[in-house]
N, C-alpha and C positions, 0 to 999 in steps of 0.2 A: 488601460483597463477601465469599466465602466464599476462605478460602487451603489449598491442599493442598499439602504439602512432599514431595517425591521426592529421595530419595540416591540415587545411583547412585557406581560407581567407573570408572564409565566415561569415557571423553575425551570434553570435547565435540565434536569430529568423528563422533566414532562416536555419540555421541547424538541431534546434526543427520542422521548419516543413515536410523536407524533412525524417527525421527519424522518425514523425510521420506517413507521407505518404507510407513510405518502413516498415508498423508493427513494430516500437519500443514505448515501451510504457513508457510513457514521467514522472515523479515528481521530483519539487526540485530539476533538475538541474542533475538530471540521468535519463538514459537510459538503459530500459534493452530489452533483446529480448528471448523470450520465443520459447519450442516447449515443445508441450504434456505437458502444464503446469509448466515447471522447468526452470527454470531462465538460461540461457547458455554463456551468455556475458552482462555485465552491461559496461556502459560509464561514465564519469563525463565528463564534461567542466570546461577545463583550461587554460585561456590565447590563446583563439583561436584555442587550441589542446581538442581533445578527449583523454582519457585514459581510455582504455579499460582494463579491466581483466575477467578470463576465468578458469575455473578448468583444471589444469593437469592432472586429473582424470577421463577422458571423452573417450567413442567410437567412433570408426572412423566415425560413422554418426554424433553424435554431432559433431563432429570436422566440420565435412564437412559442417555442415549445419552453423555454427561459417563461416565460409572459403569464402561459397556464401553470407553470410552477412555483410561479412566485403567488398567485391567486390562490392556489391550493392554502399556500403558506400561511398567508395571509387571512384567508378566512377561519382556515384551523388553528392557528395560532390565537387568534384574537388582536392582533398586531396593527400598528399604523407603520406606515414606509417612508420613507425621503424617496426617490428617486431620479431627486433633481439633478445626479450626477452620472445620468445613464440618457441624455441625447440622443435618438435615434437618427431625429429630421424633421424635417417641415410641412405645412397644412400649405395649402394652394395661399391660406390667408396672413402666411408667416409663421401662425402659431405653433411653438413646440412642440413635440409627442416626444414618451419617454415610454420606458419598458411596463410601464402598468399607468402613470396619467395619459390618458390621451391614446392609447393603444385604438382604440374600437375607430377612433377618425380616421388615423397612420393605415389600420389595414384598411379600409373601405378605400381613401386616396391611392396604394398601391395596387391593389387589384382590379380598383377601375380602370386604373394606366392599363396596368397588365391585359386584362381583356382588351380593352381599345386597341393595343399595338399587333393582339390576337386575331381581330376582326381580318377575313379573307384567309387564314391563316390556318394549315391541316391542326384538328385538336382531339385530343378526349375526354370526352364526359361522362366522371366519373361520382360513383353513390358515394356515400359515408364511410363506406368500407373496401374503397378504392375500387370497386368492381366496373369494368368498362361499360357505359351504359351505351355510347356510339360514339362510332369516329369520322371525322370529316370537317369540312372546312365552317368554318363558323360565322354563321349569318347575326345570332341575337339571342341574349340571355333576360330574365327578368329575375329582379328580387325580392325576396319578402318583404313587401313595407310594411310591415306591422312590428321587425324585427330589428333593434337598435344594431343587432351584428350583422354584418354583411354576408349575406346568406342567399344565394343561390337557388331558385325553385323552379325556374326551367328553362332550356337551352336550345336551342333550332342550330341544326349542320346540314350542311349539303352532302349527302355522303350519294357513292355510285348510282342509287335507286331515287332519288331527288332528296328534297327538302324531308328531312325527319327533327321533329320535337320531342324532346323528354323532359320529365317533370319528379320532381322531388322536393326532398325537406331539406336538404344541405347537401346540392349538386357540386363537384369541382369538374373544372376545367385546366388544364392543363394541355401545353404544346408536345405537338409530335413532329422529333425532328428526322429526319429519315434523308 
């Protein structure tokens, strides 16, 4: 199991309630947080700290979705973290990433793989709100550079009618396997 440490100077009443307000669901002095029904990070409280743990064993959605949960936390809280003991992996240059330091390099390194392995490959492109923008094989994507998150603004497929491009503010792509 992976452990993330949260300070905060907060009471815990007023921690219980802000983690109730941001969807964690509260007994006994734990906190867990849910997607699709499966438990993905639980809390305890101790001595003013949160102690988090998290399975090792999780996809880079779970992760991610752990990532923006722990940010949430973090910011409403007013909190500093450890999360020297949540490892995820390594930067082309060695360098560690963990579940919140280093997160914004980790995804940019994985989803460049991931497109790269995509290239030639049947895909969907899709908006912010999953809606299929088009389907087909995939020539070339461009990203925001003005934008420290890996952000997606537009995508060229070859689909039945030739070459078509689409453009957005936070494009996904995703494999169609069939």
């Amino acid at each position: 199991m992976f452990k993330i440490f949260l300070k905060t100077d907060k009471a815990m009443n007023d921690v219980t309630e802000t983690m109730i307000k941001y969807g964690w669901f509260h007994s006994e002095n734990v906190y867990k947080k849910s997607k699709n029904r499966k438990v993905l990070i639980t809390f305890s409280w101790e001595n003013h700290s949160l102690v988090g743990t998290f399975a090792q064993s999780l996809n880079f959605k779970e992760y991610e979705f752990i990532h923006h949960a722990l940010i949430e936390l973090i910011d409403n809280l007013h909190a500093t973290y450890d999360d020297s003991h949540c490892c995820l992996g390594y930067l082309e240059d060695g360098s560690q990433t963990f579940i919140v330091t280093n997160w914004a390099a980790w995804e940019k390194f994985l989803t460049t793989a991931k497109l790269k392995s995509l290239e030639g490959k049947k895909v969907s492109v899709q908006d912010e709100n999953e809606n299929v923008l088009l389907e087909g094989l995939l020539v070339d994507y461009e990203t925001d550079p003005f934008n420290d998150i890996f952000t997606i603004i537009s995508c060229s497929v070859i689909t039945l009618f030739g070459e078509r491009k689409t453009t957005g503010s936070n494009l996904k792509i995703e494999a169609v396997y069939e």
